[in-house]
N, C-alpha and C positions, 0 to 999 in steps of 0.2 A: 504494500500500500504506500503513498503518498502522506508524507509529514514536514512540518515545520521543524528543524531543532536545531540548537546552538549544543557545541560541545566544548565550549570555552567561553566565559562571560566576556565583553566586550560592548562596540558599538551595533547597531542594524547588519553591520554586517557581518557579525557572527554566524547568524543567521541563515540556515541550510534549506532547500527544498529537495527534498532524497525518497529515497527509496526504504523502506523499515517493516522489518516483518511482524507479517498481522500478530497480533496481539490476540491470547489466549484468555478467558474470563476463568478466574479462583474460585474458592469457596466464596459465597456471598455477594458475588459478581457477574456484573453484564456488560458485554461486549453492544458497545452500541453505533450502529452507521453515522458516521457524522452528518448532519444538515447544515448545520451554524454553528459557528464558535466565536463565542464576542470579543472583541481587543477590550482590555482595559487596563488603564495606566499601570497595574501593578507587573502584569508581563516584562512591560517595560523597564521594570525596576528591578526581577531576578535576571534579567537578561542583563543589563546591565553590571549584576551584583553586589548593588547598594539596599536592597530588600535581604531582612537578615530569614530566609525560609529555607530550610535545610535542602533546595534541588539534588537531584542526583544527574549528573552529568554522562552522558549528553540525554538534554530535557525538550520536552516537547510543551511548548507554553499554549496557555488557556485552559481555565477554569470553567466557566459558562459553557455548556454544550445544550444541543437540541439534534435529534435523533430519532430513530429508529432500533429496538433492539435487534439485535441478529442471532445472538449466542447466548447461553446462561451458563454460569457456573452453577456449583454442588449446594444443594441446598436454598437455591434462588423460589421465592413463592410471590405470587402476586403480579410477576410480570413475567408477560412470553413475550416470543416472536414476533415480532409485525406490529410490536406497542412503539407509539411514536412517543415521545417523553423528551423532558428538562429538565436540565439539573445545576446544581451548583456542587463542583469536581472538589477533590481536596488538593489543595494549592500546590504542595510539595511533590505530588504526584504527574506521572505521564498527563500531557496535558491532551485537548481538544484539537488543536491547529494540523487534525490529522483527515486520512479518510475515515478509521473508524478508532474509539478509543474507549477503554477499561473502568468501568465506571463500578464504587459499590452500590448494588441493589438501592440501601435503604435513600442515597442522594436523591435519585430519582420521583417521581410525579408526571403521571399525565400531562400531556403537552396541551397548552390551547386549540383550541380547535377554530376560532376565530381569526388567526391570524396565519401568515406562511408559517411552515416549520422551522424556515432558516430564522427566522426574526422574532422565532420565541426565546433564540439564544439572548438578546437583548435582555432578557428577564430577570435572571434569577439575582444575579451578587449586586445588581445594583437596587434591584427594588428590596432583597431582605436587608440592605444595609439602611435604604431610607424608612422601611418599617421599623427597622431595631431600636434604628435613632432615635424612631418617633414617638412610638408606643412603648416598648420595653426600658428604654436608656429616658426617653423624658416626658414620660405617663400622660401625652396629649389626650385630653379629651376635650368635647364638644362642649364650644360656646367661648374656649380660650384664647389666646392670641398666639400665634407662633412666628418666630423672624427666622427664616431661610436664604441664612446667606451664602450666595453662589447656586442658585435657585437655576442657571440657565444648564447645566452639567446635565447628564444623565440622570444622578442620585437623586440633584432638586428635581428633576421634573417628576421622579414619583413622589418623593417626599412632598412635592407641590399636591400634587391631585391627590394622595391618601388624607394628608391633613384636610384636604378640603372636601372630601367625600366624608372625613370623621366631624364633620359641624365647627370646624376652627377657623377661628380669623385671619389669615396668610396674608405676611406682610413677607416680598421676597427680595432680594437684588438682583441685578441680572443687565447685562450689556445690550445696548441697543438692537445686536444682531438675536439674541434669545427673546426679546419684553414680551413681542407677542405671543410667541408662544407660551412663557411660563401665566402669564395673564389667561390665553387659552386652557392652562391647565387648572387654574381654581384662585390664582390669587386673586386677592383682594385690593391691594397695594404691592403695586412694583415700582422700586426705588432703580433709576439709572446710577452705575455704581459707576461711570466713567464721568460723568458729569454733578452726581450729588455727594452730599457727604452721609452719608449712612446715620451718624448721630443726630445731625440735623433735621433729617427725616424722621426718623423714628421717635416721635415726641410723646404717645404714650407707653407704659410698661406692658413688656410681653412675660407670658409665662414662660413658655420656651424661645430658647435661641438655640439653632442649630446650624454652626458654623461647619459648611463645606468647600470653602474656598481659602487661597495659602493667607495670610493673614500675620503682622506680626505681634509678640508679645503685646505691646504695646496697644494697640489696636484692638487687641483682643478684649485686655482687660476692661479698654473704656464702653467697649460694646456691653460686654457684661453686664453695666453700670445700669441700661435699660431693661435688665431682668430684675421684675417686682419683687420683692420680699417673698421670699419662699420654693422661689420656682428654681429653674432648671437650665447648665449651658451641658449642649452638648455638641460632641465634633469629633469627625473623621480623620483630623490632620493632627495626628500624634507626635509630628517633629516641631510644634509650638504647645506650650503646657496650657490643658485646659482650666479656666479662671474658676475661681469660684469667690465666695464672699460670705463664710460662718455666718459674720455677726449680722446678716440678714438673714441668713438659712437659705443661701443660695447654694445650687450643691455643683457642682461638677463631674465629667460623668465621657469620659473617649470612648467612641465604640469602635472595638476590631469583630469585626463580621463573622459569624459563625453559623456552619451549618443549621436548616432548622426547616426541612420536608414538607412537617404539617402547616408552616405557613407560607412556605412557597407555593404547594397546595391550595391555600385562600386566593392568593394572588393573580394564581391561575385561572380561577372560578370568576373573582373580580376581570379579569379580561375578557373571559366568554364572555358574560355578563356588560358586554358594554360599557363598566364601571372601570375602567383602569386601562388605558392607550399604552401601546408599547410603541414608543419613537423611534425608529433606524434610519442614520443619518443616509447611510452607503451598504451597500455591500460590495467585499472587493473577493477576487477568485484567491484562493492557498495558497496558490502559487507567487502573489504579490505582498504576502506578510511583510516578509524582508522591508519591502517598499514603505509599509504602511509604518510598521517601527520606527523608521528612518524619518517620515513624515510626522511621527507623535512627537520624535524628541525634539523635534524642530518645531514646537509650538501651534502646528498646521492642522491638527486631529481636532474636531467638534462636534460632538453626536456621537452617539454611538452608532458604533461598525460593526456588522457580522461577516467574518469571515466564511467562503461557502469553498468547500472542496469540492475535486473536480467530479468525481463520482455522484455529488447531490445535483 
């Protein structure tokens, strides 16, 4: 079969398009035909290897896959043959940017049926990262206020439409080239972050802040300042320390992204359902990963991408 891999960290062009023998499903596992496999910035970053994730060299990058099962291993229930599904991979692991790739059983969930297969790969690590955010990491619920900043990215745009499907007030930021869309997705107030000042804007107190965009210390903390007595920052961006403020009972609160089936499963359901848009900016063929890497680190990547092999 046909795969992306690097067997040496470096730049884009580490980066292999080869030839790799099919891959065998374990105990617990399924072999699944690739459809899509999303890029996202963290690819980026064991390829490079400045992301500390224990890869085994040489690694086949992407997490996000959408598929087709082909194969089961020992002990596999609940899924056969011919099940199209999504998943969110484990990171350290043989990745997606393959024709088909090794996935455990329990990652998987039925695929939407709503949309292509390739572009349900868009799904999974970024929408459970803007749910975790949302719900788990800063207990949003309905009637509240929430500021999402960096609202135009992938993350914000579900985190846009979930907060706004759960009854909350969205106040978002977001660049000229994203406003309308993230306003299409549910906000309520969208702040131009090339031209406004964020604190300026934001004159009354939000319960949640959920910083997704790089930001520094500084910046950080004074954002903070706009979270009411009691509520909640939280954020993606673990290489700036997230704020908090005791002696208000402000709490602070990083989220790193973790498996979690039964609510990618919802998420799923929310797509059939009309309730939940899955955005893909592009899709580019397997073969032009290389390209695509070399284009992210050069600040040129915006939307999300699903990668589609040449056998899908």
């Amino acid at each position: 079969m046909k795969a992306v891999r690097f067997h040496q960290t470096g730049g884009a062009d580490v980066l292999r398009y080869e030839d790799v023998e099919l891959p065998e499903p374990g105990a617990g596992e399924v072999r699944v035909r690739v459809a899509g496999s999303a890029y996202n910035p963290a690819d980026g970053g064991m390829r490079g290897g400045f992301l500390p994730i224990p890869i085994t060299l040489p690694h086949t990058p992407g997490y996000d896959v959408s598929g087709t099962v082909d194969a089961l291993g020992e002990g596999v229930t609940g899924l056969a043959a011919g099940d199209e599904v999504v998943g969110f991979l484990p990171m350290a692991a043989a990745g997606s940017a393959a024709e088909h790739v090794i996935a455990p059983a329990e990652s998987l969930v039925p695929a939407p049926t709503r949309i292509p297969l390739a572009d349900a790969a868009g799904l999974p690590s970024v929408a459970l990262t803007a749910w975790q955010a949302l719900f788990e990491a800063g207990g949003l619920a309905a009637g509240q206020r929430v500021l999402v900043n960096g609202a135009g990215g992938p993350v914000g745009g579900y985190a846009v439409q979930l907060a706004h499907r759960a009854g909350a007030h969205v106040v978002a930021t977001a660049s000229p080239r994203s406003s309308a869309a993230v306003r299409a997705a549910g906000a309520d107030e969208v702040v131009d972050r090339t031209t406004t000042s964020l604190l300026d804007a934001v004159t009354e107190p939000v319960d949640v802040l959920l910083n997704l965009a790089p930001i520094t210390p500084e910046e950080f903390a004074a954002l903070a300042g706009r979270v009411r007595d009691g509520g909640v920052v939280v954020s993606t961006t673990p290489r700036v320390p997230t704020p908090d403020d005791p002696a208000r009972g402000v709490r602070a609160v990083t989220v790193y992204l973790h498996p979690d089936a039964d609510v990618l499963a919802r998420l799923v359901a929310l797509v059939d359902a009309g309730d939940l848009h899955v955005d893909i900016a592009r899709r580019v063929p397997l073969a032009d990963l290389p390209a695509l890497h070399a284009e992210a680190d050069a600040g040129r990547v915006h939307g999300k991408v699903v990668v589609v092999p040449p056998a899908a």
